[in-house]
N, CA, C and O atoms as CSV, one atom per row, in Angstrom:
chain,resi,resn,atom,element,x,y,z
A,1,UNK,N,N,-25.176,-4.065,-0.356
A,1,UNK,CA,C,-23.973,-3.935,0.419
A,1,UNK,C,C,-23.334,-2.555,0.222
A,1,UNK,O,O,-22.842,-1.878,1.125
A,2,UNK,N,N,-23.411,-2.206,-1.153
A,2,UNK,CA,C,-22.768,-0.753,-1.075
A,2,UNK,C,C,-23.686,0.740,-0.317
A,2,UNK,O,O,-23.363,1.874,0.036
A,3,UNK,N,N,-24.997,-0.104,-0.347
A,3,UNK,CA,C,-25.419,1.471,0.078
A,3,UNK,C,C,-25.187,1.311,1.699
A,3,UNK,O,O,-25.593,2.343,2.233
A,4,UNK,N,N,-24.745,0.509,2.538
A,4,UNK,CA,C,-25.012,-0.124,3.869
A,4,UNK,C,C,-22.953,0.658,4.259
A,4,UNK,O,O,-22.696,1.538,5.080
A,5,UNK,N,N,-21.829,-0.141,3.264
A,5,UNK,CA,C,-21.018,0.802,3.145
A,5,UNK,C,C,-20.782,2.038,3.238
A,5,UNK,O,O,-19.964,2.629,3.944
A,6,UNK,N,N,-21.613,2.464,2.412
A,6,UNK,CA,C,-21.659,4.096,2.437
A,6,UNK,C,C,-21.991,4.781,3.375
A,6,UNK,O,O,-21.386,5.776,3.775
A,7,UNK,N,N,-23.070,4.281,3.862
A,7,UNK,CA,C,-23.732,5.065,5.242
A,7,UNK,C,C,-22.611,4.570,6.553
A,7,UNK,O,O,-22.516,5.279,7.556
A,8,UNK,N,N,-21.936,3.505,6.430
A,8,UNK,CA,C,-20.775,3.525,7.559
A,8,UNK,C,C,-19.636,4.432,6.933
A,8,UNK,O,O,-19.166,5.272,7.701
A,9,UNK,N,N,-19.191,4.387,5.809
A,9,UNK,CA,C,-18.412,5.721,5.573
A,9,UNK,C,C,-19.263,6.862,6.138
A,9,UNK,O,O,-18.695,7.379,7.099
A,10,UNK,N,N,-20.092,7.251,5.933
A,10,UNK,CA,C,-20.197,8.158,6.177
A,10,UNK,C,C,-20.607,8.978,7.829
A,10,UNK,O,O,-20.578,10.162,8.164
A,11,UNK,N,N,-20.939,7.836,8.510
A,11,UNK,CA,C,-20.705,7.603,9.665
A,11,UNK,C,C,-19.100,7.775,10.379
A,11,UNK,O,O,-19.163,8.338,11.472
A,12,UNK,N,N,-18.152,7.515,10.092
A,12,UNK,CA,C,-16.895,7.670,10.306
A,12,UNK,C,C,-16.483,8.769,9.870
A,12,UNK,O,O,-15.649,9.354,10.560
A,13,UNK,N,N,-16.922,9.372,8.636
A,13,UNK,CA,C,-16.189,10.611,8.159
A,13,UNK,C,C,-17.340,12.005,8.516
A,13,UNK,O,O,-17.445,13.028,7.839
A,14,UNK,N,N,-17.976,11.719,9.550
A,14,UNK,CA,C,-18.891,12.794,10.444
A,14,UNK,C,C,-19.812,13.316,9.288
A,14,UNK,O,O,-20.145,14.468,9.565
A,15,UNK,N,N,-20.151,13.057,8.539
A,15,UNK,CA,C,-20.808,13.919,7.293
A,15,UNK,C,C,-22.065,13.516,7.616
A,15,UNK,O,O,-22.390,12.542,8.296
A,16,UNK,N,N,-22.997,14.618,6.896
A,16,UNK,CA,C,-24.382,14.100,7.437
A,16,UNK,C,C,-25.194,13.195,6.961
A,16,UNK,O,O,-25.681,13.171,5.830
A,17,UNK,N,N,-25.414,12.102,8.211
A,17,UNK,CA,C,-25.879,10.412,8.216
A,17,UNK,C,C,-27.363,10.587,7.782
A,17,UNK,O,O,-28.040,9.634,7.396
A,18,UNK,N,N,-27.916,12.108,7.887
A,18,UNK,CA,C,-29.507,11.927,7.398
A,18,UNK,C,C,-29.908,11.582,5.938
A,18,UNK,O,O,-31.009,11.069,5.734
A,19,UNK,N,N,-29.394,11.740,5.322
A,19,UNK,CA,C,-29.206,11.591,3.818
A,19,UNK,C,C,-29.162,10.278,3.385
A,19,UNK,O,O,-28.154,9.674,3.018
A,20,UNK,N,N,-30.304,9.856,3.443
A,20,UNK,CA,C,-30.058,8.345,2.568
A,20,UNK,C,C,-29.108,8.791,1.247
A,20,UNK,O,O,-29.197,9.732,0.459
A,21,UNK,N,N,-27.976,7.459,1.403
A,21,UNK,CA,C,-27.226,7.180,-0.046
A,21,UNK,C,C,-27.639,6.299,-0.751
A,21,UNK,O,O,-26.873,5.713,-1.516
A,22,UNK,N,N,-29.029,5.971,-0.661
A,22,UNK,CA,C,-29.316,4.554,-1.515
A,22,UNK,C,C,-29.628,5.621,-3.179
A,22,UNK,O,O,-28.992,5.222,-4.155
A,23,UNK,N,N,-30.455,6.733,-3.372
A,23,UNK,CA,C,-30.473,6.965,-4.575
A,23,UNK,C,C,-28.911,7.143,-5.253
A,23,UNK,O,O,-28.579,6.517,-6.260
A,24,UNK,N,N,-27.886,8.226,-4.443
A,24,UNK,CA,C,-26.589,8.203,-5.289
A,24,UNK,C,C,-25.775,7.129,-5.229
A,24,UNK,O,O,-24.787,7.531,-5.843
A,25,UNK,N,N,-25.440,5.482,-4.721
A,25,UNK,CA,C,-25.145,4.619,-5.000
A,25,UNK,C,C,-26.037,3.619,-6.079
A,25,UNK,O,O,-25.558,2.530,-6.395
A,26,UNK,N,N,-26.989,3.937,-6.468
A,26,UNK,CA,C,-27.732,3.121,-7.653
A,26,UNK,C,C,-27.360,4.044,-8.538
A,26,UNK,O,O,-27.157,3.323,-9.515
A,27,UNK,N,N,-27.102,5.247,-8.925
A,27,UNK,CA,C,-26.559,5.976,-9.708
A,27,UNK,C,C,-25.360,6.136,-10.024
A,27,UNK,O,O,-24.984,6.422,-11.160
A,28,UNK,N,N,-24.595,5.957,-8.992
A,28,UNK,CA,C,-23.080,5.383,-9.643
A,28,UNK,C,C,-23.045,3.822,-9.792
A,28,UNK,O,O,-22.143,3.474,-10.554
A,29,UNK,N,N,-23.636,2.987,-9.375
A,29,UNK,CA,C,-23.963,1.517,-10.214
A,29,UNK,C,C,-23.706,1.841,-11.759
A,29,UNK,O,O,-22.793,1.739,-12.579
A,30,UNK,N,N,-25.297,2.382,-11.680
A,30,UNK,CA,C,-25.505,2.190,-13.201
A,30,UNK,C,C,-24.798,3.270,-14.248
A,30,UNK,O,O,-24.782,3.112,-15.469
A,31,UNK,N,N,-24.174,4.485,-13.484
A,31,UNK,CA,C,-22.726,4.672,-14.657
A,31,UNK,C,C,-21.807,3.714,-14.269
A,31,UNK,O,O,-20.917,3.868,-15.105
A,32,UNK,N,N,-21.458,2.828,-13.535
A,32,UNK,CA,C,-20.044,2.112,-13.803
A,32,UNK,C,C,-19.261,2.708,-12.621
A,32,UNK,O,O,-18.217,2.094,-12.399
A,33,UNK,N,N,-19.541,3.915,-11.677
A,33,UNK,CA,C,-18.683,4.626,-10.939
A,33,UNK,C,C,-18.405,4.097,-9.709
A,33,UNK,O,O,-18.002,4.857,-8.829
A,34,UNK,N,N,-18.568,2.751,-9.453
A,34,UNK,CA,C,-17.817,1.859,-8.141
A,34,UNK,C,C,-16.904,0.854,-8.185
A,34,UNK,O,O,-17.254,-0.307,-8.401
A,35,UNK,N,N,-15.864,1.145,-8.020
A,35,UNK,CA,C,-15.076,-0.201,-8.095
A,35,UNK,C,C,-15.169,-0.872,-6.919
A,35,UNK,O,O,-15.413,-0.258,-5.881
A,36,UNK,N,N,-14.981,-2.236,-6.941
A,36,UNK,CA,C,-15.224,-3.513,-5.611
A,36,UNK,C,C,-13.649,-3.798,-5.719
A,36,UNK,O,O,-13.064,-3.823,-6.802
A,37,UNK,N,N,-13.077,-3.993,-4.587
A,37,UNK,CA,C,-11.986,-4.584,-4.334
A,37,UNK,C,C,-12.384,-5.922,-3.823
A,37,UNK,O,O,-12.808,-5.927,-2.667
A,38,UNK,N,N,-12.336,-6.962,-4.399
A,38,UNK,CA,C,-12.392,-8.611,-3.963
A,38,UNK,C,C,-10.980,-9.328,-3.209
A,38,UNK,O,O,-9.870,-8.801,-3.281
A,39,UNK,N,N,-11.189,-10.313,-2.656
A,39,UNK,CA,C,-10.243,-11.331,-2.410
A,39,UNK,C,C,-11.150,-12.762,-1.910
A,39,UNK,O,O,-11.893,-12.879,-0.936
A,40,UNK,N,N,-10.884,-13.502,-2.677
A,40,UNK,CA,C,-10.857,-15.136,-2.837
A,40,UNK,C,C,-12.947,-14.686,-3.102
A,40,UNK,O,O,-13.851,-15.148,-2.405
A,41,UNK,N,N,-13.108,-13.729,-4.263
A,41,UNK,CA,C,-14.503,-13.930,-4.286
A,41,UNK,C,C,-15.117,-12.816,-3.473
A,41,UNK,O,O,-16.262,-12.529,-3.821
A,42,UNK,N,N,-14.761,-12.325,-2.760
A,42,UNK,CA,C,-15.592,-11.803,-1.496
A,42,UNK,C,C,-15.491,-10.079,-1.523
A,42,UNK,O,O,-14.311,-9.769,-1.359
A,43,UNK,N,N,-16.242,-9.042,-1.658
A,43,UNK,CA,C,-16.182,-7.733,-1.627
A,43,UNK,C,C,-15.420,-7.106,-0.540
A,43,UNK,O,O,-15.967,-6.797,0.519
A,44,UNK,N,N,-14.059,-6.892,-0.791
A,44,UNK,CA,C,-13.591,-6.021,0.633
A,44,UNK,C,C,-13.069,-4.434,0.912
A,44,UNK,O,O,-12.657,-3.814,1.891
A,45,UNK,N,N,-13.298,-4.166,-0.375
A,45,UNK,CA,C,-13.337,-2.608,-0.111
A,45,UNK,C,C,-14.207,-1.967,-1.403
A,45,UNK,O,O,-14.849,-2.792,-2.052
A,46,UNK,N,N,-14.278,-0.531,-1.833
A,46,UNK,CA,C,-14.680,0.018,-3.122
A,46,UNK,C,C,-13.849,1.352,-2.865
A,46,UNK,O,O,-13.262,1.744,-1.856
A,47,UNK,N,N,-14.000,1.905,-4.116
A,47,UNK,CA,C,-13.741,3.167,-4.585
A,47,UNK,C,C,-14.219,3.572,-5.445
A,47,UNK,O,O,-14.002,3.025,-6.526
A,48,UNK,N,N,-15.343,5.044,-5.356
A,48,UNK,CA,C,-16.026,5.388,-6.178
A,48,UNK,C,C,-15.601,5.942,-6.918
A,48,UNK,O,O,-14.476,6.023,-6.425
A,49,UNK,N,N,-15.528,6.531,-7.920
A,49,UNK,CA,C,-14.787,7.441,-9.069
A,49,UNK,C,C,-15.518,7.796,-10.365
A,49,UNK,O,O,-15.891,6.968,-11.195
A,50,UNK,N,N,-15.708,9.342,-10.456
A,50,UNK,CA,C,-16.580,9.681,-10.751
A,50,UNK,C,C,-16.129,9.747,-12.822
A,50,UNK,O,O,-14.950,9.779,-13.175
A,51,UNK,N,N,-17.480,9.754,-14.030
A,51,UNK,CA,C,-16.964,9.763,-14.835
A,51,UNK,C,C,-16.420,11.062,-15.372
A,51,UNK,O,O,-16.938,12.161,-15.172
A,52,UNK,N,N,-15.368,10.844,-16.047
A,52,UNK,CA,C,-14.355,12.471,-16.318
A,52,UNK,C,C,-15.932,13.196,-17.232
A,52,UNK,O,O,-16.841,13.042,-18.048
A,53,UNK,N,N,-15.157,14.138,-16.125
A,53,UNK,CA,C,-15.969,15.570,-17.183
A,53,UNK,C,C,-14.804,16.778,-17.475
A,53,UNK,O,O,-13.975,17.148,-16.644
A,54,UNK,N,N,-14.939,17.267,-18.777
A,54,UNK,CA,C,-13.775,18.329,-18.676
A,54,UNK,C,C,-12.350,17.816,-18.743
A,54,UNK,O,O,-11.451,18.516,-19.209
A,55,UNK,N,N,-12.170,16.749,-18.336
A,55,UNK,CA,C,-10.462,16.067,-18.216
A,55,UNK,C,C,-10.451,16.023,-16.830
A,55,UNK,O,O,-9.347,16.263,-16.341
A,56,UNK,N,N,-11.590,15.726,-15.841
A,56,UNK,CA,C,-11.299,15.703,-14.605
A,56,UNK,C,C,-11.768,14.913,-13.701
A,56,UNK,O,O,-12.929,15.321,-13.738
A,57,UNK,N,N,-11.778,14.123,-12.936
A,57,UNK,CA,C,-12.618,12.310,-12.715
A,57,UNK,C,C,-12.544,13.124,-10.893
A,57,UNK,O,O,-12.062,14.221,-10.612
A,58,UNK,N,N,-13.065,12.323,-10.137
A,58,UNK,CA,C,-12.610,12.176,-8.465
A,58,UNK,C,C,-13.051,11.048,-7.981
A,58,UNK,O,O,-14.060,10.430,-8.324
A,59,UNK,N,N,-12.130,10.735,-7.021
A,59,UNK,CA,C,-12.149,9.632,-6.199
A,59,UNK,C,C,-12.864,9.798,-5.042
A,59,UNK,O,O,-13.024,10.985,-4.757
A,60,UNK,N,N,-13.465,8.820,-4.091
A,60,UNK,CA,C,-14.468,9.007,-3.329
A,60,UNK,C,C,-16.190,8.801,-3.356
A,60,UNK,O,O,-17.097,9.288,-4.029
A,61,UNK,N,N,-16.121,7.972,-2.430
A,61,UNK,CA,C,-15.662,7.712,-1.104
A,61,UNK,C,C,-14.950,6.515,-1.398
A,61,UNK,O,O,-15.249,5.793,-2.349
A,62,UNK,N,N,-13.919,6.259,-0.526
A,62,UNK,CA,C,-13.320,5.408,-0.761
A,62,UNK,C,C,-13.255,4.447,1.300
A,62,UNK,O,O,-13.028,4.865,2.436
A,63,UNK,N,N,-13.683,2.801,0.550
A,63,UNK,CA,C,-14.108,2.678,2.079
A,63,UNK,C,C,-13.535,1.122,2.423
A,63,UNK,O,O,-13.916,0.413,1.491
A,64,UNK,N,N,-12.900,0.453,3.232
A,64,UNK,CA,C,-12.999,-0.827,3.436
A,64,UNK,C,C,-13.298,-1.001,5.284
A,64,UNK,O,O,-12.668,-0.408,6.160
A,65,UNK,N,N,-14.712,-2.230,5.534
A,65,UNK,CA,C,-14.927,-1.981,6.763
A,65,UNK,C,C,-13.480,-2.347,7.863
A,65,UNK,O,O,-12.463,-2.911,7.458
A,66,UNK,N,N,-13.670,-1.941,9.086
A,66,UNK,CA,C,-13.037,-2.180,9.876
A,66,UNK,C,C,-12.177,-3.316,10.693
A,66,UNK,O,O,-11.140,-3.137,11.331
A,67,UNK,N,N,-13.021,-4.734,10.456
A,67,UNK,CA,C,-11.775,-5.724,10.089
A,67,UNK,C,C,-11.476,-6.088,9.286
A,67,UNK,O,O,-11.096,-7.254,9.392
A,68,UNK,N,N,-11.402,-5.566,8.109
A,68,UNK,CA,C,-10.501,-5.896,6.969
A,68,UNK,C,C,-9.660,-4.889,6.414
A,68,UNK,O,O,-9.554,-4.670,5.207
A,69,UNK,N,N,-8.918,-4.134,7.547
A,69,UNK,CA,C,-8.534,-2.472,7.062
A,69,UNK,C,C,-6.786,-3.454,7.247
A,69,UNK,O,O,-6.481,-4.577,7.648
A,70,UNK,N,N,-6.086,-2.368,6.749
A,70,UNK,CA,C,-4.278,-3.146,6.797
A,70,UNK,C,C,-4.057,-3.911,6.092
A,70,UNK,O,O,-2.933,-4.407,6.024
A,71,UNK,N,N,-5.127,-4.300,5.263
A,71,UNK,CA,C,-3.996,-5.250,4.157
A,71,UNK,C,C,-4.413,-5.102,3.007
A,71,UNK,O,O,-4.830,-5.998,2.273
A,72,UNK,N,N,-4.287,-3.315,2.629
A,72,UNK,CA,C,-4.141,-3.379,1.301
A,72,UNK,C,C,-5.186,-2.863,0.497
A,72,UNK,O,O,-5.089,-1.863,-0.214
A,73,UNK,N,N,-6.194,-3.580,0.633
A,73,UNK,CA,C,-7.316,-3.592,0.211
A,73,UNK,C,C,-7.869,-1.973,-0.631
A,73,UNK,O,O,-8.162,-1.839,-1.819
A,74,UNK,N,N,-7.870,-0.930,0.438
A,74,UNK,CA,C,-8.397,0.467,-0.186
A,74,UNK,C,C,-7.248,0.783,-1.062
A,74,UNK,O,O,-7.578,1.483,-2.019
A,75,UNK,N,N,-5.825,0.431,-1.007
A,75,UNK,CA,C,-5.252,1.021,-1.664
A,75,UNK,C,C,-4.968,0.127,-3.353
A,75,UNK,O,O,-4.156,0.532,-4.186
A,76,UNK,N,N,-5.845,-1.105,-3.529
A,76,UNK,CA,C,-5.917,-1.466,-4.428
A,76,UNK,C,C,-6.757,-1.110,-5.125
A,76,UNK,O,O,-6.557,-0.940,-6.328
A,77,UNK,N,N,-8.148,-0.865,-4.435
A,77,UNK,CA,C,-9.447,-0.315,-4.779
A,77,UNK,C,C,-9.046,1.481,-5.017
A,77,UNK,O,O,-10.051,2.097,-5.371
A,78,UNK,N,N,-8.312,1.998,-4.937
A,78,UNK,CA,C,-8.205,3.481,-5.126
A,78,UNK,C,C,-7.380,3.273,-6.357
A,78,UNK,O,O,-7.694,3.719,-7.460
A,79,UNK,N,N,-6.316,2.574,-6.107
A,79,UNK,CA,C,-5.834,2.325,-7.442
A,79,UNK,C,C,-6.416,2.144,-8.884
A,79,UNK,O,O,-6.165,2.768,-9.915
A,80,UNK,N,N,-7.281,1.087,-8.644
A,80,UNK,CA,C,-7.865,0.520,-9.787
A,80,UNK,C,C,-9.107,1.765,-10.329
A,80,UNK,O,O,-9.451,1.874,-11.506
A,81,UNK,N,N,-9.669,2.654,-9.154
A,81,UNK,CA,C,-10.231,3.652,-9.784
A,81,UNK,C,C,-9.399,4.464,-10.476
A,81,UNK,O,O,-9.826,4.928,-11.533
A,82,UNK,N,N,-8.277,4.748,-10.109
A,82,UNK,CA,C,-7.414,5.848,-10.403
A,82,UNK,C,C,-7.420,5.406,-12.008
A,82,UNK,O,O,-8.006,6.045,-12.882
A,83,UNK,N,N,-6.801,4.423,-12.185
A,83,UNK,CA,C,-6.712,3.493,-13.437
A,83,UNK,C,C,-8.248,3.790,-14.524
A,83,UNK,O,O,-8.617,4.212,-15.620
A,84,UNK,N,N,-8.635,3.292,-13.431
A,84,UNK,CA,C,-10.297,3.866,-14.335
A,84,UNK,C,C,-10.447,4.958,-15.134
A,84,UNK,O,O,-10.703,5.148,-16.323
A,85,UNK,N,N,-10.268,5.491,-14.370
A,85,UNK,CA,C,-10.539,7.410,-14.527
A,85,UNK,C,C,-9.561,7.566,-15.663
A,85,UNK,O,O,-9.819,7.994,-16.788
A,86,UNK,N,N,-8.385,7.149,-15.193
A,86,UNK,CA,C,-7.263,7.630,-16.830
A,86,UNK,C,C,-7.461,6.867,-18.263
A,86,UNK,O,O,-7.334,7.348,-19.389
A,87,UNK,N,N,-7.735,5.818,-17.966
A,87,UNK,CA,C,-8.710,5.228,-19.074
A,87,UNK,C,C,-9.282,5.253,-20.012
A,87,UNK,O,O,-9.240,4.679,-21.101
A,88,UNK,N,N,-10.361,6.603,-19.141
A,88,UNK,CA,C,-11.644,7.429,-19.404
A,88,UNK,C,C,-11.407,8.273,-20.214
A,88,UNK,O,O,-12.082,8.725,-21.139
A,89,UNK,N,N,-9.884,8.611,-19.660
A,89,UNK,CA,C,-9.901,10.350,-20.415
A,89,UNK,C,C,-9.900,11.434,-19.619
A,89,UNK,O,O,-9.938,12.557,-20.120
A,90,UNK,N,N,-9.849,11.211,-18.019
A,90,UNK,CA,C,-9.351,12.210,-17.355
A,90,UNK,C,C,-7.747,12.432,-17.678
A,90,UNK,O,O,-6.951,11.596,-18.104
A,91,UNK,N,N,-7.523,13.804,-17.348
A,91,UNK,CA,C,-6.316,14.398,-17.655
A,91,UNK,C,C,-6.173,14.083,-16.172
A,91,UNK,O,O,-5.184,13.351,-16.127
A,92,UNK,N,N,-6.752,14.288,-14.623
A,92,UNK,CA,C,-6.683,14.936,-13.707
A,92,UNK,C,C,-7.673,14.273,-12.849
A,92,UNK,O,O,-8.887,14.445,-12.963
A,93,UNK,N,N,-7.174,13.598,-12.088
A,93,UNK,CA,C,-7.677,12.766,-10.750
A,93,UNK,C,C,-7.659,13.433,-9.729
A,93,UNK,O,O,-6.536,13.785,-9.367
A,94,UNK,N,N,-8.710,13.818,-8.969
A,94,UNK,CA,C,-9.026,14.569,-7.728
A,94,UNK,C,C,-9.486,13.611,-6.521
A,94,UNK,O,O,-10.366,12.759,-6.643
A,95,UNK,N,N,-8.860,13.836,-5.486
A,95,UNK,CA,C,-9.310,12.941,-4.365
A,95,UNK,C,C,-9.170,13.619,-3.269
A,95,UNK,O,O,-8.063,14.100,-3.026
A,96,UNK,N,N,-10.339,13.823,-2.297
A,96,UNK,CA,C,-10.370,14.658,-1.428
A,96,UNK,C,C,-10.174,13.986,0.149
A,96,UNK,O,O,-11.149,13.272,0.386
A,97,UNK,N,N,-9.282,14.006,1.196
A,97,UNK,CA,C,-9.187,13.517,2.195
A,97,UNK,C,C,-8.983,14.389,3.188
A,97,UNK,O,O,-8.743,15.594,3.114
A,98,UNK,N,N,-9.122,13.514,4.364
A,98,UNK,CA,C,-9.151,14.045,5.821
A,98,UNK,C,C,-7.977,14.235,6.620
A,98,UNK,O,O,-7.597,13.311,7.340
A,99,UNK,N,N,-7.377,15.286,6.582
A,99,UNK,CA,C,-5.617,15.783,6.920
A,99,UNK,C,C,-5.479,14.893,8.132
A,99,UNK,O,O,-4.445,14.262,8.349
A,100,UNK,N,N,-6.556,14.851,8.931
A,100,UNK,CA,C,-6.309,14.239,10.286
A,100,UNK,C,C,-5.865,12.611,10.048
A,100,UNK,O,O,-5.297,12.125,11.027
A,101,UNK,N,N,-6.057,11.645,8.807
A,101,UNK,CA,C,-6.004,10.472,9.056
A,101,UNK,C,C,-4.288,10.074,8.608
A,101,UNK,O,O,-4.240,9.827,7.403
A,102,UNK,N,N,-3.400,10.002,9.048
A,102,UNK,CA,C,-2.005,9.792,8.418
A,102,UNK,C,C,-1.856,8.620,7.378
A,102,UNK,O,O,-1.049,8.508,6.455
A,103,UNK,N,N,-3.142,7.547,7.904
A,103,UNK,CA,C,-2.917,6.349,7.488
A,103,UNK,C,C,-3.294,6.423,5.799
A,103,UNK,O,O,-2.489,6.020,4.959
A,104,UNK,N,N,-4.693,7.022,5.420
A,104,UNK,CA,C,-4.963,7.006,4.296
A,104,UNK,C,C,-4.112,8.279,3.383
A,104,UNK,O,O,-3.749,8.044,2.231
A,105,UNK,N,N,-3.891,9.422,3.939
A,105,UNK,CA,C,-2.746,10.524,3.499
A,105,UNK,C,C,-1.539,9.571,3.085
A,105,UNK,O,O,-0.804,10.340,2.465
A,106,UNK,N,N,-1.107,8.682,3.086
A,106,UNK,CA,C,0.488,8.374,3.487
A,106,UNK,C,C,0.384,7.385,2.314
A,106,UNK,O,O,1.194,7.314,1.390
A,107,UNK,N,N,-0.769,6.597,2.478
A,107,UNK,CA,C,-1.731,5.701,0.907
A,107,UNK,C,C,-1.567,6.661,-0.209
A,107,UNK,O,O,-0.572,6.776,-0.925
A,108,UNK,N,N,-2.597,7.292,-0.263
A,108,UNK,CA,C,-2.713,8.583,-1.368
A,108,UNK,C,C,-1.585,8.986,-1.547
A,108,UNK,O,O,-1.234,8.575,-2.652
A,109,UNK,N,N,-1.006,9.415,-1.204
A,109,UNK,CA,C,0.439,9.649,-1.505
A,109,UNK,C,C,1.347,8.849,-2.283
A,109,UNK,O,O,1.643,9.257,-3.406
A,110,UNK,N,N,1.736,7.987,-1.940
A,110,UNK,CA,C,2.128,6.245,-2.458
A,110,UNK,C,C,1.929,6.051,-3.658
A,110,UNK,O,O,2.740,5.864,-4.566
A,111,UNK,N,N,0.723,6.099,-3.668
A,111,UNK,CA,C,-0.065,5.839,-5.381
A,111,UNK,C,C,0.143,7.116,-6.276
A,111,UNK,O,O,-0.337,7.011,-7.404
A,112,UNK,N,N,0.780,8.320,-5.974
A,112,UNK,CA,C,0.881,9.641,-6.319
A,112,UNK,C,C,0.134,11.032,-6.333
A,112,UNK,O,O,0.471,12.167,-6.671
A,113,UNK,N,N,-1.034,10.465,-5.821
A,113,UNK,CA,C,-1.178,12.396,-4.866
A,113,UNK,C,C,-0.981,12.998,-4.329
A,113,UNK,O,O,-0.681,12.588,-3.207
A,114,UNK,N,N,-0.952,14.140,-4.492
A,114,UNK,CA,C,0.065,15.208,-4.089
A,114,UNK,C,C,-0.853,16.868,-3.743
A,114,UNK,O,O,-1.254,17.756,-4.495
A,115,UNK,N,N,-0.892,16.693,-2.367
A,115,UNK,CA,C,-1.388,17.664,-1.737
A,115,UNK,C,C,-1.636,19.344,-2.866
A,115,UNK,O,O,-0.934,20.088,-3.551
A,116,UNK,N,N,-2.734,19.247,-2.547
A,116,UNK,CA,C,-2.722,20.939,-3.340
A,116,UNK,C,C,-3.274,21.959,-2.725
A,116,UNK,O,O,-2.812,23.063,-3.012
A,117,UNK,N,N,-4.214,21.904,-1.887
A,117,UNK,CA,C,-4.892,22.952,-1.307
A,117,UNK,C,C,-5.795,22.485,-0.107
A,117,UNK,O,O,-6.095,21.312,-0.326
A,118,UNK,N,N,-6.465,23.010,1.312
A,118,UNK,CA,C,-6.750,22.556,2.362
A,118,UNK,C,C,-8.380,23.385,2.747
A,118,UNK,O,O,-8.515,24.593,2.556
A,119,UNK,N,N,-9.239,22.723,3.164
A,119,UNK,CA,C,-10.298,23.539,3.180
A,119,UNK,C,C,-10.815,23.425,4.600
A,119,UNK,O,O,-9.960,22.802,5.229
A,120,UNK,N,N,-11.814,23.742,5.373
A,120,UNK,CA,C,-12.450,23.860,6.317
A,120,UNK,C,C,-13.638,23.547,6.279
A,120,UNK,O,O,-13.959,24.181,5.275
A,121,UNK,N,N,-14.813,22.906,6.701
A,121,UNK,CA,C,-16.268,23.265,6.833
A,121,UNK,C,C,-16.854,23.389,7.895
A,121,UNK,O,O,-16.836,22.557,8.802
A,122,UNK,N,N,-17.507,24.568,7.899
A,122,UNK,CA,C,-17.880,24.809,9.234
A,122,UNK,C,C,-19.589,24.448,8.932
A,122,UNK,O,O,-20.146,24.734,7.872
A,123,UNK,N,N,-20.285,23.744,10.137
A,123,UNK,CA,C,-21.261,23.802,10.336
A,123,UNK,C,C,-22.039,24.497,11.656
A,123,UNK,O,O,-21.948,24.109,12.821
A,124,UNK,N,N,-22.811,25.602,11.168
A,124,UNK,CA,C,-23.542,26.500,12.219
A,124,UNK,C,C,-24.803,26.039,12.875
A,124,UNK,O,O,-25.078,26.419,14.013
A,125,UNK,N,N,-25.665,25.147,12.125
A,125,UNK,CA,C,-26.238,24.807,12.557
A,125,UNK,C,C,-26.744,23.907,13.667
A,125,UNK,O,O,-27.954,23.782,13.858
């Protein structure tokens, strides 16, 4: 289920779909780097979060499918990584998002991130 996730994240967030994610989701398995957001039993969102290196963890991808979006769900699952990560021994939680989405910006925020810097990627090919 998570690698099937991932490739619809990544489908939505335009990034490139050629890339099987089945090797880097068995690799954050087996460090521990996915959290499952449940309700009544049932998987409804995750948040990956990576283990601190340096004093510094990141969040991402962070995903719940499309009818089960609005209630909550990613922002419990971002949470509970966030939680993770400080845990760990990060000093410093990094989470990288898409300026265009208000809905998950306005989340992130909420829980306490706080904008720092804005990037671009251009693809030429």
């Amino acid at each position: 289920m998570a690698t099937e996730w991932v490739r619809a994240f990544q489908a939505e967030a335009h990034v490139d779909v050629r890339a099987d994610p089945a090797p880097v989701v068995s690799a954050r398995v087996n460090r521990d780097e996915l959290v499952w957001w449940e309700d009544d039993g049932r998987p409804v969102a995750f948040a990956c979060v990576s283990t601190p290196i340096s004093g510094m963890s990141r969040i991402g991808p962070v995903y719940t499918p499309p009818p089960l979006r609005g209630r909550g769900y990613a922002g419990a699952a971002t949470h509970a990584a966030t939680r993770k990560a400080l845990d760990e021994g990060a000093d410093e939680v990094l989470l990288i998002t898409d300026l265009s989405n208000p809905v998950s910006n306005s989340l992130y925020q909420r829980l306490g991130y706080r904008p720092v810097g804005d990037y671009v990627t251009i693809d030429f090919g």
